[in-house]
Residue frames relative to the residue before (quaternion, step in Angstrom):
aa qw qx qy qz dx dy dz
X 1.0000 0.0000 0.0000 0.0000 0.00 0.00 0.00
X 0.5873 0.5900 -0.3572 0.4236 3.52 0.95 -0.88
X 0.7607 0.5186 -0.1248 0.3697 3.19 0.74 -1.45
X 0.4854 0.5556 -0.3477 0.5786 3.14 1.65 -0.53
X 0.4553 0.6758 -0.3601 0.4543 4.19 0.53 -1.24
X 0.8228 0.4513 -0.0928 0.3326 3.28 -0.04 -2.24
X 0.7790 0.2865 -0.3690 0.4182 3.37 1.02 -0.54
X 0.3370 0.7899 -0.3515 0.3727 3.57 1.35 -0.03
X 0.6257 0.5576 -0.0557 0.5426 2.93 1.52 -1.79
X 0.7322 0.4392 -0.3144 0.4150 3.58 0.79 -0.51
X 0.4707 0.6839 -0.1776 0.5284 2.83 1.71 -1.34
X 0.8702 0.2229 -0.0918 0.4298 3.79 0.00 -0.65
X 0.4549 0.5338 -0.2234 0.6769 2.96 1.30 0.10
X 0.6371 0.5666 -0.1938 0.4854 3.86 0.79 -0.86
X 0.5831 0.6229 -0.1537 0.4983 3.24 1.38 -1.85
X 0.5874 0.5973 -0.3119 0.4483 3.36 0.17 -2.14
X 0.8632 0.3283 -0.2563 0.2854 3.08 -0.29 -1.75
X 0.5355 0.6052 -0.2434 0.5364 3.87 0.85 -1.09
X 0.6332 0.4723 -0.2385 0.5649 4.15 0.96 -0.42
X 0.6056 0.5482 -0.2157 0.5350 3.36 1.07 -1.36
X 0.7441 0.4878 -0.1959 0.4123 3.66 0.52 -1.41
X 0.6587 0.5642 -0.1505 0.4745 3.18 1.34 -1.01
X 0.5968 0.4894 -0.3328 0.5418 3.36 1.20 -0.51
X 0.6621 0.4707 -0.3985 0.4257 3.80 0.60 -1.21
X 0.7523 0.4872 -0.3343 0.2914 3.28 0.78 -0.81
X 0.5062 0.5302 -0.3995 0.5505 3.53 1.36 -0.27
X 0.7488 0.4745 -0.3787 0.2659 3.28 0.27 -0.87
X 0.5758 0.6737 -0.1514 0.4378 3.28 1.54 -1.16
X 0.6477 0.4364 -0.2286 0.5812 3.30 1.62 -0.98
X 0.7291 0.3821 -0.3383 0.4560 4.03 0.55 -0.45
X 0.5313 0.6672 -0.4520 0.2612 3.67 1.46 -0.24
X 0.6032 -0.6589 0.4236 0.1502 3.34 -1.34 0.30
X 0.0143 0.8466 -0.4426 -0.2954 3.35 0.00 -0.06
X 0.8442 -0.3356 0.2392 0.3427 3.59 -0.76 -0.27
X 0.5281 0.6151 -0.0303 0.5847 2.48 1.91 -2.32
X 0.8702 0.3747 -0.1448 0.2852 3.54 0.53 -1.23
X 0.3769 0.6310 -0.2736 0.6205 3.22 1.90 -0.43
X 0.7139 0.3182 -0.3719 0.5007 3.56 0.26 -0.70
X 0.7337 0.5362 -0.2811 0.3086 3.65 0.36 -0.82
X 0.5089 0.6126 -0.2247 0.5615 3.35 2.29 -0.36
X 0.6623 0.4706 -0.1668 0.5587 3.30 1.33 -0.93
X 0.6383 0.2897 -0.3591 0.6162 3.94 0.93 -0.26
X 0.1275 0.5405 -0.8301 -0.0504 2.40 -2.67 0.35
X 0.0298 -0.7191 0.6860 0.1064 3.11 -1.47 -0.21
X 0.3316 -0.7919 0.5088 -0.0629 3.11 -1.40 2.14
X 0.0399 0.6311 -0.7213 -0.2827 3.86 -0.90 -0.56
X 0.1138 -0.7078 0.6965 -0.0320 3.11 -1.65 1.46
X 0.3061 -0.7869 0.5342 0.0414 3.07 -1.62 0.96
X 0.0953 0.8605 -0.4991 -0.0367 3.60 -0.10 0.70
X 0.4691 -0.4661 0.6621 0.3526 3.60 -1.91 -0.30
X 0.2184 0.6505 -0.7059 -0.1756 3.25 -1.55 -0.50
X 0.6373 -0.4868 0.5781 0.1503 2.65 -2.21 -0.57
X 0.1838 -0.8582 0.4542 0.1528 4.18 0.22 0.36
X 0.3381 0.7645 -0.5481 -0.0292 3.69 0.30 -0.05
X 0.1341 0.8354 -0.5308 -0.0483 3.42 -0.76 0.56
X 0.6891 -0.5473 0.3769 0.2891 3.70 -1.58 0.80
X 0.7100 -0.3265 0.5384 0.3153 3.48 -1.77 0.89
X 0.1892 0.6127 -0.7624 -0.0874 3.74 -1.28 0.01
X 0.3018 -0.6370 0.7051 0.0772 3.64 -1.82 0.75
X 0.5885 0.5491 -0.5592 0.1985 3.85 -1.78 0.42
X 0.7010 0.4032 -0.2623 0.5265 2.89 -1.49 0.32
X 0.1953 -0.6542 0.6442 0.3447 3.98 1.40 0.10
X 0.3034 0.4231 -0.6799 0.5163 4.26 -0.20 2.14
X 0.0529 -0.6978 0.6974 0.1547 3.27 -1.19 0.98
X 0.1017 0.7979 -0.5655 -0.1825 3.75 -1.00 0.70
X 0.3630 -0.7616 0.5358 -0.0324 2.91 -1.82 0.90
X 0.0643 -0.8918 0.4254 0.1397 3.44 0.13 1.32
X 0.4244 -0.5957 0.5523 0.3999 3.68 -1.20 0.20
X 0.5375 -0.5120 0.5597 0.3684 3.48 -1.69 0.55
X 0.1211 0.8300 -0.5280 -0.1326 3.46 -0.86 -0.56
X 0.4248 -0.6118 0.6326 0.2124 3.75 -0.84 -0.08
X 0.0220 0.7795 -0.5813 0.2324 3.54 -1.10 1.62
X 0.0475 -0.8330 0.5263 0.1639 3.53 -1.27 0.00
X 0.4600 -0.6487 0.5948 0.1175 3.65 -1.13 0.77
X 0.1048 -0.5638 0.8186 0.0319 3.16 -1.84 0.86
X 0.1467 -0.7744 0.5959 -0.1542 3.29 -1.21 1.29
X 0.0998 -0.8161 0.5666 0.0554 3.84 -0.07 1.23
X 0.2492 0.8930 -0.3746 -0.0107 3.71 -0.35 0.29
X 0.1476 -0.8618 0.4811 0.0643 3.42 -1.13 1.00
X 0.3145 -0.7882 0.5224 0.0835 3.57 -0.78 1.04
X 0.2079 -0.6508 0.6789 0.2690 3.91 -0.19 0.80
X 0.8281 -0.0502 0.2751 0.4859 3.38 0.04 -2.39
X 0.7968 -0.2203 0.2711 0.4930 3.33 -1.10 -0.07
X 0.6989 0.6510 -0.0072 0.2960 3.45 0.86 -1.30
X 0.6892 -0.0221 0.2641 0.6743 3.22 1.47 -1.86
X 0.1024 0.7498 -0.6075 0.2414 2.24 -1.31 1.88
X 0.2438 0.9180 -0.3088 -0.0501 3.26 -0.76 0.06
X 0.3923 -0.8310 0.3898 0.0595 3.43 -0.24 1.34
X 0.2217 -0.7021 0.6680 0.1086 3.91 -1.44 0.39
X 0.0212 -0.8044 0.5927 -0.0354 3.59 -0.58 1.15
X 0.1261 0.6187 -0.7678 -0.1092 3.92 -1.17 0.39
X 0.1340 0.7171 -0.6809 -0.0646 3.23 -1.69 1.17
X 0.3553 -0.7276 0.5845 0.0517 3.49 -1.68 0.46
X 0.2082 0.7150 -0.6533 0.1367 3.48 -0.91 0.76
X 0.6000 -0.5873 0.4503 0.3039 3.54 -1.03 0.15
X 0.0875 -0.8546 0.5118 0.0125 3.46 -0.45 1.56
X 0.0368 -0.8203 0.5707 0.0012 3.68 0.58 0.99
X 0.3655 -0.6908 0.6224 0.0412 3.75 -1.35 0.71
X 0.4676 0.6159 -0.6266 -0.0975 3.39 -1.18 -0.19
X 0.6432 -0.6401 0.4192 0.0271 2.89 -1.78 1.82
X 0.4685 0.7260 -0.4996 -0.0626 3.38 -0.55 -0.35
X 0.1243 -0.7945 0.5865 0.0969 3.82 -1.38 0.04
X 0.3717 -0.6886 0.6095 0.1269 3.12 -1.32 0.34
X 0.2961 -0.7985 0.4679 0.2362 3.87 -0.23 0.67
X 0.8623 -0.1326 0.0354 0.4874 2.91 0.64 -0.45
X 0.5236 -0.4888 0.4338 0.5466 4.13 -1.19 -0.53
X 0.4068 0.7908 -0.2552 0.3795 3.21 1.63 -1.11
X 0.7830 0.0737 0.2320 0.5724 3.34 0.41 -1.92
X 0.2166 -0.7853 0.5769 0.0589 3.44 0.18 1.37
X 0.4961 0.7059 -0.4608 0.2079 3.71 0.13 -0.45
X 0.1526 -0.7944 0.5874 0.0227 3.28 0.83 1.43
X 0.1461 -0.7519 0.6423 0.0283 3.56 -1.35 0.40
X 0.3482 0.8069 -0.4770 -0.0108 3.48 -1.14 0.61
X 0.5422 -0.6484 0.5344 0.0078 3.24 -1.48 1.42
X 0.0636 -0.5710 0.8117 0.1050 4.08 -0.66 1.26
X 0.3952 -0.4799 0.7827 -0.0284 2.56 -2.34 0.72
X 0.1192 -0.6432 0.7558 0.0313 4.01 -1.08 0.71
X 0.6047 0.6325 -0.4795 0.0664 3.37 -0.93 0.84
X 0.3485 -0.7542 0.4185 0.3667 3.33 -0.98 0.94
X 0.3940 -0.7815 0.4486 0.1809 3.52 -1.52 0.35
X 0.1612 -0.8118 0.5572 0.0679 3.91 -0.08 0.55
X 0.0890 -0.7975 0.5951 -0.0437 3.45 -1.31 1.28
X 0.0459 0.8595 -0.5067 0.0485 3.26 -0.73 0.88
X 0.1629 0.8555 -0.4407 0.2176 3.79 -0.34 1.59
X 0.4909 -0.6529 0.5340 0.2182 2.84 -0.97 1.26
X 0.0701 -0.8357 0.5278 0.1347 3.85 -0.72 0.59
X 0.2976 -0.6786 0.6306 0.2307 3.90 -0.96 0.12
X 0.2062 -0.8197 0.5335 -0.0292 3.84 -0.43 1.37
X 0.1652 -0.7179 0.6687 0.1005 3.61 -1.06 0.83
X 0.1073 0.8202 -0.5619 0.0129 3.91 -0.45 0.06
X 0.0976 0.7725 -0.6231 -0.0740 3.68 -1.25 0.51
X 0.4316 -0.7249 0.4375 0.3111 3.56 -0.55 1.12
X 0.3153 0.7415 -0.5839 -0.0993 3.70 -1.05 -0.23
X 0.8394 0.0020 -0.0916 0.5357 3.50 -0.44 1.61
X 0.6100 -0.4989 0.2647 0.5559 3.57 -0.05 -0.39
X 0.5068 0.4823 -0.4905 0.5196 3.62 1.06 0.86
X 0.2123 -0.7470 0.6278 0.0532 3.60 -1.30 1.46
X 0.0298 0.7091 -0.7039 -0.0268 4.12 -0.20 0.07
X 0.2290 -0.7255 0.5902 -0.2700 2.91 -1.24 1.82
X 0.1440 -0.7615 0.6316 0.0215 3.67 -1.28 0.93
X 0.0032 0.8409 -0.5361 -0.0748 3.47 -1.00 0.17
X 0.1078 0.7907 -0.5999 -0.0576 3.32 -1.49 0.24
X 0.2200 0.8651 -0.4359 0.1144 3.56 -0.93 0.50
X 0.3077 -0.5670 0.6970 0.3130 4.33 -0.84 -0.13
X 0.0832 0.5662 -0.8132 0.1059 2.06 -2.32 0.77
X 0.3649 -0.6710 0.6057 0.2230 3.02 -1.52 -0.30
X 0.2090 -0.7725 0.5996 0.0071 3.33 -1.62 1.08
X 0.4964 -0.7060 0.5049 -0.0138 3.09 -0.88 1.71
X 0.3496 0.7850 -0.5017 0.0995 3.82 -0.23 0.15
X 0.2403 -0.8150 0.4409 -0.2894 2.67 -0.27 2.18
X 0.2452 -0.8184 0.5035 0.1293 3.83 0.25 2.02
X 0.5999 -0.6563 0.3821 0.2517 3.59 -0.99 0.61
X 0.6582 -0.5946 0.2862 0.3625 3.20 -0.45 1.04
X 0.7770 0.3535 -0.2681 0.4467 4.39 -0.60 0.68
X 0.4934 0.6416 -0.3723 0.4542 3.74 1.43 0.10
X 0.0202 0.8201 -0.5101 -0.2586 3.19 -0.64 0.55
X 0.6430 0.4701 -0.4027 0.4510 3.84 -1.55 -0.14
X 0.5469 0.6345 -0.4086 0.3624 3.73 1.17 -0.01
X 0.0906 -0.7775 0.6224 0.0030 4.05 -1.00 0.21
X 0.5627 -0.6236 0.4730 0.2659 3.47 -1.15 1.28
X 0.0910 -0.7843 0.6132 -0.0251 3.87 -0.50 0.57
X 0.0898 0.6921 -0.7049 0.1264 3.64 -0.67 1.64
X 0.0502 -0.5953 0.7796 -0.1882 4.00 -1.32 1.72
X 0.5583 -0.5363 0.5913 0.2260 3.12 -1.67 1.42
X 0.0950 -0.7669 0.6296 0.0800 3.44 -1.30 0.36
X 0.4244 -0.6651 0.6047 0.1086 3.73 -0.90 0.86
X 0.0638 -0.8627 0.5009 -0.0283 3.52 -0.40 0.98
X 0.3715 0.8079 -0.4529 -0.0642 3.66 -0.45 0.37
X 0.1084 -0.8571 0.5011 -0.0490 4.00 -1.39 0.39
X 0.0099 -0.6370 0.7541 0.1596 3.32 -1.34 -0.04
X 0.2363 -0.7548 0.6034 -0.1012 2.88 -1.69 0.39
X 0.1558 0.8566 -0.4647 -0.1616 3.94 -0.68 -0.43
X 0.2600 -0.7266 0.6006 0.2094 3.55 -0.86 1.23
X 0.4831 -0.6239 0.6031 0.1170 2.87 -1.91 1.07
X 0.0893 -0.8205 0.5163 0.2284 4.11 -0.23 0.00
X 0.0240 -0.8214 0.5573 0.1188 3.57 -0.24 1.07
X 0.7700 0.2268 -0.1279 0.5826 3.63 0.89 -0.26
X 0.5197 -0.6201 0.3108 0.4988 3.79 -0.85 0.53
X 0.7627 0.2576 -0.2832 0.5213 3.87 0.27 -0.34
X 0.7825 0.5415 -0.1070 0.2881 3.98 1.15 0.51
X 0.1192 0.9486 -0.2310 0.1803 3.24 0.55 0.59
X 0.3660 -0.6478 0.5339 0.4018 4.09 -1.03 -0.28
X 0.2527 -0.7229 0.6393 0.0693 3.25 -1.66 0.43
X 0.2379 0.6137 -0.7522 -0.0319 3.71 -0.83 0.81
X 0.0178 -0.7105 0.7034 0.0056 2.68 -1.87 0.64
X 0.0910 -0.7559 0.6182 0.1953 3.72 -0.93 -0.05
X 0.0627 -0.7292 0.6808 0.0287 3.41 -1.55 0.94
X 0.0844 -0.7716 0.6302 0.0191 2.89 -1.70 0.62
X 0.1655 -0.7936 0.5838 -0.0452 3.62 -0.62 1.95
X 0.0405 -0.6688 0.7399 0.0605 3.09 -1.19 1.40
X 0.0670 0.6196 -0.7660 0.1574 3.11 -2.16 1.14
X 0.6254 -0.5326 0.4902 0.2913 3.02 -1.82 0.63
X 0.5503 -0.7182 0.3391 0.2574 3.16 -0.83 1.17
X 0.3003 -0.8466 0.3684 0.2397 3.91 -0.42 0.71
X 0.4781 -0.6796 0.5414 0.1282 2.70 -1.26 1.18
X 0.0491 0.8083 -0.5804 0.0858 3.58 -0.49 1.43
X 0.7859 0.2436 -0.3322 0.4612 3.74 0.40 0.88
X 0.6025 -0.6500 0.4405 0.1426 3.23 -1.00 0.86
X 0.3760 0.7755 -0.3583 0.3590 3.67 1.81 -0.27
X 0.8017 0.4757 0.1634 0.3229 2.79 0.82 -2.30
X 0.2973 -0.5493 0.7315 0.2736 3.74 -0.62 -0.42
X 0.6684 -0.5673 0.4551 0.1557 3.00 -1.58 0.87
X 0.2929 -0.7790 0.4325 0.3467 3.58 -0.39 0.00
X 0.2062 -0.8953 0.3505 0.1816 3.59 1.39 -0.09
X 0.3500 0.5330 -0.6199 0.4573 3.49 1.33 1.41
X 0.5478 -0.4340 0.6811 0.2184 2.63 -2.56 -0.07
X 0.1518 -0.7335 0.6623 0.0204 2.94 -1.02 1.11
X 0.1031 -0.7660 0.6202 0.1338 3.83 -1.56 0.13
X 0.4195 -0.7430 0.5198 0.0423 3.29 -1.22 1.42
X 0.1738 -0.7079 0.6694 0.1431 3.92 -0.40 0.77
X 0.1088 0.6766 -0.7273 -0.0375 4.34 -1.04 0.87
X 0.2087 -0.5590 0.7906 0.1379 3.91 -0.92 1.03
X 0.1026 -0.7718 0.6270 -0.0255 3.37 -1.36 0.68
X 0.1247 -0.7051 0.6973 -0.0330 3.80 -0.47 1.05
X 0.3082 0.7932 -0.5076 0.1351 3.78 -0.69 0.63
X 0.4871 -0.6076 0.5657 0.2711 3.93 -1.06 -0.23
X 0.1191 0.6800 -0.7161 -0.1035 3.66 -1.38 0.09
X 0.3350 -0.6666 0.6659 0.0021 2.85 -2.03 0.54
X 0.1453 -0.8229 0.5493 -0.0038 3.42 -0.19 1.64
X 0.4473 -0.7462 0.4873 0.0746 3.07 -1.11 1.48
């Protein structure tokens, strides 16, 4: 009978242990490393978007300017370490027509004005903030660049005009598939207003651009 007891004891005791082992090993298998936690937390997308352009009146230099709205789109490379750091490359284009005009004087009313055709190109390096929750990402930005505004090609007295531009936004992608998804975002780019004809003097204000933005990414 004893002896019967004793192997039971070994027996269950045998079990335990083989349960015990089995746990470490699950656990060991669902654990995280450091290394890997970060790699869960990166990606890195290219997004495509539309927008809108609206931008503000600027005055000086007695030069009224007058931008056209216009409609434009954006390529957008981005990478996410963490919550924290990010950062993105963007070139976008839309059509930055002008039209110029002035008045010399009360004296000499003989107001004068000059349209401008031209298209405008942006390129900026951005700094991204992002936090993930569910398959919804909400997202800040900030960053410089530079804007290109470039009169169309048969105009005369006209001149290519490149001015650094300050760029910020938030935004919030939507994930509808695992490597797919929507983007809104809004930006807003302030720069000195460009000077795109040789008639005039510059007006030497700051101006600000409003871009809503409806678009797609593609996680890599």
């Amino acid at each position: 009978m004893r002896t019967k007891w004793r192997h039971r004891d070994f027996l269950l005791i045998g079990l335990a242990g083989l349960m015990g082992l089995a746990l470490l090993g699950s656990a060991a298998a669902n654990a995280q490393t450091p290394a890997s936690a970060a790699r869960a937390l990166s990606r890195t997308d290219l997004g495509v978007s539309l927008y809108g352009a609206f931008s503000g009146a600027t005055s000086g230099n007695n030069v009224l300017e007058s931008p056209s709205n216009s409609a434009g789109g954006m390529i957008e490379v981005r990478h996410i370490v963490n919550p924290i750091i990010g950062y993105e490359g963007t070139y976008s284009f839309n059509r930055g027509n002008q039209a110029y005009s002035s008045c010399p004087s009360l004296f000499n009313p003989l107001c004068q004005q000059i349209p401008v055709l031209a298209n405008a190109h942006e390129v900026t390096g951005d700094w991204v903030a992002s936090l993930k929750i569910a398959n919804l990402r909400p997202f800040a930005l900030a960053g410089v660049g530079f804007l290109f505004d470039v009169p169309v090609s048969g105009q005369t007295s006209t001149t290519i005009n490149t001015k650094p531009v300050f760029v910020y936004g938030a935004g919030l992608d939507w994930g509808l598939l695992p490597h797919m998804g929507l983007r809104f975002q809004y930006r807003g780019n302030l720069y000195k207003a460009p000077n795109l004809t040789t008639v005039f003097a510059s007006t030497g204000a700051f101006t600000h651009a409003s871009e809503p933005m409806i678009g797609a990414y593609f996680r890599f």
